[in-house]
C-alpha positions as CSV (number, residue, x, y, z in Angstrom):
1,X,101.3,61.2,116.8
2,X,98.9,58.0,116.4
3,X,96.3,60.7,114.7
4,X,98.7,62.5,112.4
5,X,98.2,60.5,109.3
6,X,102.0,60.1,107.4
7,X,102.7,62.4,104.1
8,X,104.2,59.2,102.1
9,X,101.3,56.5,102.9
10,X,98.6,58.4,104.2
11,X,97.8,56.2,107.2
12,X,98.6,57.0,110.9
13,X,101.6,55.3,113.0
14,X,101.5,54.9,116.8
15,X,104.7,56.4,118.8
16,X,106.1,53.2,119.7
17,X,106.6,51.9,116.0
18,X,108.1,55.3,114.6
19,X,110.4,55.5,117.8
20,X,111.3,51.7,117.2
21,X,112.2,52.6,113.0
22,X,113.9,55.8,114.2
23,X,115.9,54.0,117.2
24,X,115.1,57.2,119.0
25,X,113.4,57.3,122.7
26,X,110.1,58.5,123.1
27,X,111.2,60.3,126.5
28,X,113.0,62.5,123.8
29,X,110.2,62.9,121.6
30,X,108.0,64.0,124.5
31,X,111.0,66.4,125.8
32,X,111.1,68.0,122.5
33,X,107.4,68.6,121.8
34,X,107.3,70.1,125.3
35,X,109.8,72.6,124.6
36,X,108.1,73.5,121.4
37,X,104.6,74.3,123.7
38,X,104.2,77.8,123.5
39,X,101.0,77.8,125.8
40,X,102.1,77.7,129.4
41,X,101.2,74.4,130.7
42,X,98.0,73.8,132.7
43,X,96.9,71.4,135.2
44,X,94.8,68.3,134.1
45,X,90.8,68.6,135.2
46,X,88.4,71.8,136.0
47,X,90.4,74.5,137.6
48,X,88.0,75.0,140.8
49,X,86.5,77.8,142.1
50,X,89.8,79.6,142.8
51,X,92.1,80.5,139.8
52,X,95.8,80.0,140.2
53,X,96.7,83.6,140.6
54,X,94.3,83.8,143.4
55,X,95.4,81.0,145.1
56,X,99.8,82.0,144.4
57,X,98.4,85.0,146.6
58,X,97.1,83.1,149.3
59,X,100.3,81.2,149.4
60,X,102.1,83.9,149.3
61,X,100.2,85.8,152.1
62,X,100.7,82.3,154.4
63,X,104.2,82.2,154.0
64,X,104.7,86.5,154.5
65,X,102.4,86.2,158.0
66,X,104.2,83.0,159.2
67,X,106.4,83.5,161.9
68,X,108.6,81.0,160.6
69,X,111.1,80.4,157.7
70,X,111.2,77.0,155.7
71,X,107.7,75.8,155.7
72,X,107.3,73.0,153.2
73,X,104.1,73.0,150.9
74,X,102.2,70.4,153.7
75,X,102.4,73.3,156.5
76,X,101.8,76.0,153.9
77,X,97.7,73.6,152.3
78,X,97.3,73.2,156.2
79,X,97.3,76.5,157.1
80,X,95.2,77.8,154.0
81,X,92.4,75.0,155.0
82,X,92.5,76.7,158.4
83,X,91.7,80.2,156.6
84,X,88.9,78.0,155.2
85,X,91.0,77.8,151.7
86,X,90.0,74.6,150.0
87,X,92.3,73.2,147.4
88,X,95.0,69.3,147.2
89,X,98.2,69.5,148.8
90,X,99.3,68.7,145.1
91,X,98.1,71.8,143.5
92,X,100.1,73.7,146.5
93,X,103.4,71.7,145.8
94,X,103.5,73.0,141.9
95,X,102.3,76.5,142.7
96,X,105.3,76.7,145.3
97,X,107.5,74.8,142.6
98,X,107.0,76.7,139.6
99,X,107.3,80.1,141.2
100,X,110.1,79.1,144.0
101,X,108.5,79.5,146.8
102,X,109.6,76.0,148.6
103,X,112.2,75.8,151.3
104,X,115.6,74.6,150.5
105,X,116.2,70.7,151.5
106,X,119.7,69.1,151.3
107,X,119.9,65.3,149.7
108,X,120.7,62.7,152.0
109,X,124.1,60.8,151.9
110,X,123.7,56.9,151.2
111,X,123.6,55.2,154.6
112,X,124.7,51.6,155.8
113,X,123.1,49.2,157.8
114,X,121.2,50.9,160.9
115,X,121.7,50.2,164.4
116,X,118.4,52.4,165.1
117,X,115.3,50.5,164.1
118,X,112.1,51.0,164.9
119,X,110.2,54.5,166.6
120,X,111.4,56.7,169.0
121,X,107.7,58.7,169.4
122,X,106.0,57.5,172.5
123,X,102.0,57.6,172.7
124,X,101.6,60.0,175.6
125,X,103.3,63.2,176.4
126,X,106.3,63.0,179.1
127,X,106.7,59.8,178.5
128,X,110.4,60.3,176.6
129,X,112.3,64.0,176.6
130,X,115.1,64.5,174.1
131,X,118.3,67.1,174.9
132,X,121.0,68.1,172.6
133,X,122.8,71.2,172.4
134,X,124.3,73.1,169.5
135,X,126.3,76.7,169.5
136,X,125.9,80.4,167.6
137,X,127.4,83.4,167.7
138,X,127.0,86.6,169.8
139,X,129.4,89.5,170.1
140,X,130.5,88.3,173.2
141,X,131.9,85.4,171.4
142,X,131.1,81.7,171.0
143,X,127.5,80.6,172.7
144,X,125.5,77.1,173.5
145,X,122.4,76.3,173.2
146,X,120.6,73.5,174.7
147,X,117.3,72.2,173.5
148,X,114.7,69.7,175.5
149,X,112.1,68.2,173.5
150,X,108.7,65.9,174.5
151,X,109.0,63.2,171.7
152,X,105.4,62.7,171.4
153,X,104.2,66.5,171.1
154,X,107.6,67.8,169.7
155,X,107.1,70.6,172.3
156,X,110.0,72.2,173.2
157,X,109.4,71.9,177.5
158,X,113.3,73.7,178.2
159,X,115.5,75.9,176.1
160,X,118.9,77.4,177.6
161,X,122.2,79.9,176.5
162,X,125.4,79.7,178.0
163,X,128.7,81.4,177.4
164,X,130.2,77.8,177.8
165,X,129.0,74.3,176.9
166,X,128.7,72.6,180.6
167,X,127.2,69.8,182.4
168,X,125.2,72.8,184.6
169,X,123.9,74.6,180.8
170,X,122.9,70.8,179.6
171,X,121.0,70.8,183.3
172,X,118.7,73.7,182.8
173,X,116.5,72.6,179.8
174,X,115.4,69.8,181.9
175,X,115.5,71.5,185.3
176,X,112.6,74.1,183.1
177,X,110.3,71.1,181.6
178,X,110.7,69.5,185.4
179,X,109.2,72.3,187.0
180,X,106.7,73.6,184.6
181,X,105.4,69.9,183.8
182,X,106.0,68.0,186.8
183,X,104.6,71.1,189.3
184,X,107.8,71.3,191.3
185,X,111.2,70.3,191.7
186,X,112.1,66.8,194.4
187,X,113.0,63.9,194.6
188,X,111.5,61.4,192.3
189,X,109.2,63.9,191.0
190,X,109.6,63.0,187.0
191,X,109.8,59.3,187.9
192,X,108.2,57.4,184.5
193,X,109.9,60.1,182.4
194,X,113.2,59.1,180.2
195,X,115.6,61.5,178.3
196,X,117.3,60.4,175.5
197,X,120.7,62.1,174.6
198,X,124.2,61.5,172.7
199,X,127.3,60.8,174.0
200,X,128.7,64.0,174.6
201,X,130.5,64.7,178.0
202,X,128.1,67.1,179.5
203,X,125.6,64.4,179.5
204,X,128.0,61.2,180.2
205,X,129.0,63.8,183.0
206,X,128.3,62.2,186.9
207,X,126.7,65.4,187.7
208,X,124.2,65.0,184.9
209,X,123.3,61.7,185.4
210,X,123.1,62.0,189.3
211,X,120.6,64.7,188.5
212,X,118.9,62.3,186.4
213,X,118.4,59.9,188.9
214,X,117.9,62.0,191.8
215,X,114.5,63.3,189.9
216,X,113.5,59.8,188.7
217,X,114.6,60.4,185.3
218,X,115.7,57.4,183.3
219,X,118.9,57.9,181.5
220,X,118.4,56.9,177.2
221,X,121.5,57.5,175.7
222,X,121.4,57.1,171.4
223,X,123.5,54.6,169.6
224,X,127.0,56.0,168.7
225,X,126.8,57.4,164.8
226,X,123.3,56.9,164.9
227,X,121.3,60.9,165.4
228,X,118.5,59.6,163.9
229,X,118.3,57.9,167.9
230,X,117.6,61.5,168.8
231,X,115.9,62.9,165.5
232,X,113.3,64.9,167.9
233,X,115.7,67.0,169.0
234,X,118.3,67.4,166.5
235,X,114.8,68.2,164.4
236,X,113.9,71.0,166.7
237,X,117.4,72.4,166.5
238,X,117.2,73.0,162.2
239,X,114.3,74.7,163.2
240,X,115.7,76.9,165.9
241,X,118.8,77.5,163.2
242,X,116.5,78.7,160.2
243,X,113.9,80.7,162.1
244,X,116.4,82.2,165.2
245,X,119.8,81.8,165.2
246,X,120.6,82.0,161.4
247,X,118.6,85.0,161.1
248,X,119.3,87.2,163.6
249,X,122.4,88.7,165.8
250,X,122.8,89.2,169.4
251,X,124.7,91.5,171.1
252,X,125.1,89.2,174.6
253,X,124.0,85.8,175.4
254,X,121.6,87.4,177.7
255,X,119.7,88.6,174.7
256,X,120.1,85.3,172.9
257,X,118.7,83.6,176.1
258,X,115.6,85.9,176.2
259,X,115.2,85.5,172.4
260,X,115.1,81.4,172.7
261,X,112.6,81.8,175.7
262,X,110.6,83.7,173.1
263,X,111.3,81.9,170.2
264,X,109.8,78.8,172.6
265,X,106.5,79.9,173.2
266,X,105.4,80.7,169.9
267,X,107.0,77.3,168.1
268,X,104.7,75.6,170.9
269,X,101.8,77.5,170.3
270,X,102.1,78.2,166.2
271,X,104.3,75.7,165.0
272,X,102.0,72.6,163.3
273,X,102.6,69.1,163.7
274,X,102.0,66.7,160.6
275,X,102.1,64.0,162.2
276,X,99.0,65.1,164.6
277,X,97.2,66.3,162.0
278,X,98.7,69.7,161.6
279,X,98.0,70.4,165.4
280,X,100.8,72.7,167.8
281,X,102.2,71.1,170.2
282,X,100.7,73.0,173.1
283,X,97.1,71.9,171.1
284,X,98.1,68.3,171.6
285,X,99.9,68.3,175.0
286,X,96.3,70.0,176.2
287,X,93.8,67.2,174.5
288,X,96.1,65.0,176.1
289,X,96.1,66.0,179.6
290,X,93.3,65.6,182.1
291,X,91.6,68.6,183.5
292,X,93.1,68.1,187.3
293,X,96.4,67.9,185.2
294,X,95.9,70.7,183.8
295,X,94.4,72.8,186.7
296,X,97.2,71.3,188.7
């Protein structure tokens, strides 16, 4: 508007002052000469060497061969660089914006005052395990689920279905990690490792926390009204819900049980880690561990 010269006087105005003598915002001046661009809009800058239509298709091929649903647009630039697709993590985000192609996030409620501060990621794998448990449906009826996850990797080292929600079904996720990352199952065998869980009665339970202790385990129970305490797991469990159990039926818990054992290896081996540089878990439990370890 500063180089459109007025009809009446013949000399140019800036924004500001005509917005000021109109006692109108210039948000709504911008809003309505947007509306009035016929042109669809373009980035800012050189476009690169590969059009947007070229790249929408790339996107659109990541998210089709993923084996998972809800991939935000940070999972969907890392795997494209992996394919040896160059482009910003910003020219992703609009892509996937302007043709609806992001996942579906819920806004967060206003919170309080936390009792949680700080990190609950350790710097070394085994170091902190997290259990939860959450239910689906079969057509045997009502089902649990119990989840344990390494906070460091966010590996899921024990996954479980039960037709009931014990103190024995809240046993076997860990009873799995023990023996698959500890090389057997003893006395005082995980000592050094900690498990952080709610308050729930199948992990208050005396049978829960004598296995705990009988293995070495340190007991880590979250602060009441506080999940972000055990964020890894309740994190792996939205995942579990969008890519598993909210997306496909089961007959019998049997089949659900084989279907989370499944589901397990390939989050561990596909599923990419931001926080380790878009790495899988089983990537960084492996650059972690020592080659005895691992032979071991």
């Amino acid at each position: 508007m500063s180089l459109t010269a007025s009809p009446s006087s013949g000399k140019p105005y800036g924004l500001a002052r005509v917005c000021q003598i109109w006692r109108a915002a210039r948000a709504t001046i911008y809003r309505h000469r947007l509306l009035a661009r016929t042109e669809p809009r373009r980035r800012p800058g050189p476009v690169g060497p590969m059009p947007d239509a070229a790249l929408l298709e790339a996107i659109r091929a990541v998210l089709a061969a993923s084996p998972f649903h809800g991939e935000g647009h940070r999972k969907v630039w890392a795997r494209l660089r992996i394919q040896g697709v160059r482009t910003s993590r910003r020219r992703v985000l609009r892509l996937m914006r302007e043709h609806d192609l992001l996942a579906p996030s819920r806004a967060g409620s206003p919170r309080g005052p936390r009792n949680h501060d700080g990190t609950i990621i350790p710097d070394a794998v085994d170091t902190i395990w997290g259990t939860d448990m959450t239910t689906t449906w079969t057509a045997e009826g009502q089902a649990a689920v119990f989840v344990a996850i390494d906070h460091h990797s966010a590996g899921c080292v024990g996954v479980h279905a039960a037709r009931r929600g014990t103190r024995f079904g809240a046993l076997e996720p860990l009873r799995q990690g023990v023996r698959q990352h500890f090389g057997g199952f003893a006395k005082g065998i995980a000592a050094g490792l900690a498990v952080r869980h709610d308050h729930g009665s199948q992990y208050m339970s005396d049978a829960f926390q004598g296995e705990l202790t009988f293995l070495g385990i340190g007991s880590s129970p979250a602060f009441v009204r506080a999940p972000e305490g055990n964020g890894c797991a309740e994190r792996f469990i939205r995942t579990l819900k969008e890519n598993l159990l909210w997306v496909r039926t089961f007959d019998t818990v049997e089949q659900l049980r084989q279907a989370l054992l499944e589901f397990r290896l390939t989050y561990s081996s596909t599923w990419l880690i931001e926080r380790h540089g878009f790495r899988t878990p089983d990537a960084v439990r492996k650059d972690q561990l020592s080659p005895a370890a691992l032979a071991a």
